[in-house]
C-alpha positions in Angstrom: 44.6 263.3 39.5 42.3 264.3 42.1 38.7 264.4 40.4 35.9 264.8 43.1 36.0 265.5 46.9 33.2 265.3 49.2 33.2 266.3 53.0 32.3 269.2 55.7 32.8 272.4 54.4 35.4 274.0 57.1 35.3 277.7 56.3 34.4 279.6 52.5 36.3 282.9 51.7 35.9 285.2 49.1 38.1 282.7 45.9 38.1 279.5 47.9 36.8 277.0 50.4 38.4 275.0 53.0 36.7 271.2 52.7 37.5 268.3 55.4 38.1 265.4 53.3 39.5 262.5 56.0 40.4 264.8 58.5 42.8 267.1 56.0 41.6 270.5 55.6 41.5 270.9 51.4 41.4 274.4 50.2 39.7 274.2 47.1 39.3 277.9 44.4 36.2 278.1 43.4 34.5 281.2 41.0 31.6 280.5 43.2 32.6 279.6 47.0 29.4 281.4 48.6 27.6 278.7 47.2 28.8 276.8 50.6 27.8 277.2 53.3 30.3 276.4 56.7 29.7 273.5 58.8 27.3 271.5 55.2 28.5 269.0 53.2 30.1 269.9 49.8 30.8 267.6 47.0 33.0 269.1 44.4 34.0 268.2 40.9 37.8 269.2 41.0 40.5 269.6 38.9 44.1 269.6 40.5 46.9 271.8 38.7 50.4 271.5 39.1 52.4 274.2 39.2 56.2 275.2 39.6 55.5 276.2 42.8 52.7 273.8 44.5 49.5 272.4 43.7 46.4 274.3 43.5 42.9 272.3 43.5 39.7 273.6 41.8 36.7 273.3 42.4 33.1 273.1 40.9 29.6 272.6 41.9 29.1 270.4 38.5 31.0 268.5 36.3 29.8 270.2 33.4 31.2 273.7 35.1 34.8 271.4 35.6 34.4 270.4 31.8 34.5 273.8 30.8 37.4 275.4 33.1 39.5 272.4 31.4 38.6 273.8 27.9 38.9 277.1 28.8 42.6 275.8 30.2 43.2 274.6 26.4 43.6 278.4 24.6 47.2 278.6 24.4 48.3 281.4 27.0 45.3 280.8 29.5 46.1 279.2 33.0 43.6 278.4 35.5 43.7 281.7 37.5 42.5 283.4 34.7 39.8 280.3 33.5 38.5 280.3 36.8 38.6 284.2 36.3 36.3 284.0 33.9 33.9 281.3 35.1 33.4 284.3 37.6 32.0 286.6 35.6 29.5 284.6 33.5 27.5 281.2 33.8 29.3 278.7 31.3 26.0 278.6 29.7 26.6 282.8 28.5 30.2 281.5 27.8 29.7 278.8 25.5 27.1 280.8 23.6 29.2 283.5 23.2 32.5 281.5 22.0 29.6 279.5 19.8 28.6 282.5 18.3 31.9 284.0 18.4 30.3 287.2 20.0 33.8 289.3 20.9 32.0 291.9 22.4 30.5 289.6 25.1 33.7 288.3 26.0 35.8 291.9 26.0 32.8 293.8 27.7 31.1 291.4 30.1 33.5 289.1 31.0 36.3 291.7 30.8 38.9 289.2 28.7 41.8 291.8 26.7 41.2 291.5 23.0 43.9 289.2 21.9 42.7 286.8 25.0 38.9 287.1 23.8 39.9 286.5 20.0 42.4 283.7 21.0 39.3 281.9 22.6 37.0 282.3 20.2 39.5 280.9 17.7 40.8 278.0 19.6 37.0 277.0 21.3 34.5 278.5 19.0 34.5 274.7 16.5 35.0 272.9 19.9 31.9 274.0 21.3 29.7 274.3 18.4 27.4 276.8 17.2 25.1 277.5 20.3 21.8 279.8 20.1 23.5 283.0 21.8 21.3 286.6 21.7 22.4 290.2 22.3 19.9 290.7 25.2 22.8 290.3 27.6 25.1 292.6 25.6 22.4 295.4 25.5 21.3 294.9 29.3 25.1 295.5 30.6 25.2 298.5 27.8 21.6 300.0 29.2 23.2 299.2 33.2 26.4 301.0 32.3 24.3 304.0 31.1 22.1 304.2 34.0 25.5 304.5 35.7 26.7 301.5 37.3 30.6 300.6 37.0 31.3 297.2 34.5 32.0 295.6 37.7 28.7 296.0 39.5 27.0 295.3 35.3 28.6 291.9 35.2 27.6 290.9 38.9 23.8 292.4 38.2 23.9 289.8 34.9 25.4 287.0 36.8 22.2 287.1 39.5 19.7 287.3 36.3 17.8 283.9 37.0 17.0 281.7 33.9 14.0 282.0 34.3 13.7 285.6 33.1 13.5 286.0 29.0 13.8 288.4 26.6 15.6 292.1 27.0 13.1 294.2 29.6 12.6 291.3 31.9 16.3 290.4 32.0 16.9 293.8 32.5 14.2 294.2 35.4 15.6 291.7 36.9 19.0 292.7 36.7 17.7 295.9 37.7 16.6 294.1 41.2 19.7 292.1 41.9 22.0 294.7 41.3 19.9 297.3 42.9 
């Protein structure tokens, strides 16, 4: 199992990067790839699946981002295309509050999951991660985007630029406002 890689990063596309590692050109998916930049060094928690037809190598800034994709991999009927999917459209730190709380209509509005997907992850994950302290502010910033006429699609990437920083509904929303502006 290939765990970590480190080397020159060789190109980043829009799902994936292409790292060096001892002269081999690794592409490595990624929900975040524009993190790299071409031509730095990268060091990448990784988790390597094996599939019917190849092997496919993910990767992650943190192990704690890894940790999660591999949970996320544990619902029954979720494979890593759709894990990595989801890491996408929400920090894990939204995620596992969501899934802690067992907020459904986080996961089926802001990260986009079907029903039966959502409710088969907050029943297989929601005792695994614990409760967590998750609030609605998210919920009602991508209802009061939506409104103000932005698609779901350009909601969720406005959420997903919200630093941490920025607490309680109007400043989240401000600065969603600004990102997604």
């Amino acid at each position: 199992m290939i765990r970590q890689i480190h080397g020159k990063v060789l190109h980043v596309g829009l799902t994936s990067a292409v790292i060096d590692v001892a002269g081999f050109g690794i592409e490595v998916r990624m929900s975040a790839p524009h993190t790299l930049s071409t031509g730095t060094e990268a060091n990448l928690a990784t988790h390597l699946a094996v599939k019917q037809d190849g092997l496919e190598l993910y990767g992650f800034s943190d192990v704690a981002d890894r940790d999660f994709f591999e949970l996320i991999l544990s619902v029954s009927g979720i494979g890593p295309k759709t894990a990595l999917s989801v890491l996408r459209k929400a920090p894990r730190e939204s995620l596992e509050g969501a899934i802690g709380a067992r907020d459904l209509a986080y996961l089926t509005k802001i990260v986009g999951l079907g029903k039966k997907s959502a409710e088969k992850m907050l029943v297989e994950l929601a005792d695994k991660i614990g409760p967590h302290s998750h609030s609605r502010e998210d919920g009602e910033v991508f209802d009061t985007l939506v409104a103000l006429g932005y698609t779901e699609r350009e909601a969720r990437h406005a959420l997903r630029a919200i630093p941490d920083s920025a607490v309680g509904k109007e400043a989240r929303l401000k600065a969603a406002l600004s990102a997604g502006g």
